[in-house]
C-alpha positions in Angstrom: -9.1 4.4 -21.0 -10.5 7.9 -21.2 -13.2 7.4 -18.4 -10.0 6.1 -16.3 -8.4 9.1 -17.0 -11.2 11.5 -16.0 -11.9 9.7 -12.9 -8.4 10.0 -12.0 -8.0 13.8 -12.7 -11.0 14.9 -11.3 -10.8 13.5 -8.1 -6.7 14.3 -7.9 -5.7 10.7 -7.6 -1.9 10.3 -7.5 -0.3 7.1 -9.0 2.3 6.2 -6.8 5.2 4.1 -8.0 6.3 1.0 -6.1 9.9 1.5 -4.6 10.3 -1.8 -2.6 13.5 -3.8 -3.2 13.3 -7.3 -3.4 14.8 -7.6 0.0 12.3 -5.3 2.0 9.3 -7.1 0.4 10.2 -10.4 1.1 11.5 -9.5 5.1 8.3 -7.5 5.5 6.4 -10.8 3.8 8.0 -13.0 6.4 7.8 -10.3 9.3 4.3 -9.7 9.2 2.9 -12.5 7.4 1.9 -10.4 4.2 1.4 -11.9 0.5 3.7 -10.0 -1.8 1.4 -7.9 -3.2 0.1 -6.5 0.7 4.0 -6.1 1.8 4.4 -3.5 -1.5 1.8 -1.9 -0.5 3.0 -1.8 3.0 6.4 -0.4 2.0 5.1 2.2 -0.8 2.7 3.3 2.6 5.9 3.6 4.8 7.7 5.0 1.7 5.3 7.9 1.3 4.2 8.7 4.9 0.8 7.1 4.0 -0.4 6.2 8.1 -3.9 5.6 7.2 -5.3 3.1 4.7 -9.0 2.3 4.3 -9.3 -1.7 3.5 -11.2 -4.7 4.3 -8.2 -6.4 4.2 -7.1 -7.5 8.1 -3.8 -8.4 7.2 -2.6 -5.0 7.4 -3.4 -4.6 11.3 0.1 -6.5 11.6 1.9 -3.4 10.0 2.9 -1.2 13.0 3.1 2.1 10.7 -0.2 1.7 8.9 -3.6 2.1 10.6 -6.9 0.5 9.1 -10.0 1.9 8.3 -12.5 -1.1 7.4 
């Protein structure tokens, strides 16, 4: 827990906390075919002005406000 704690403050890592209703994940779920866990991610993005997200993951090129980095 320590070494997770280091590595967080020294590279000024900010834990952002989900703010997605039930309601937004699932419509952004069904909207652009996302598993649950993608679509918070999605909203927290939009939530926090986050444009740019660096991910392997393709599924997020179907999010109009986020663009990927691979």
């Amino acid at each position: 827990m320590e070494t997770l704690r280091k590595l967080i403050e020294e590279n000024n890592i900010i834990i952002l906390q989900d703010i997605a209703t039930i309601e937004e994940i699932h419509k952004t779920m069904m909207e652009y075919k996302l598993l649950p866990g993608d679509a918070i991610i999605a909203l927290t993005c939009r939530h926090y002005g986050i444009g740019t997200i660096l991910t392997f993951d393709e599924d997020f090129k179907r999010v109009p406000w986020i663009k990927v980095i691979p």
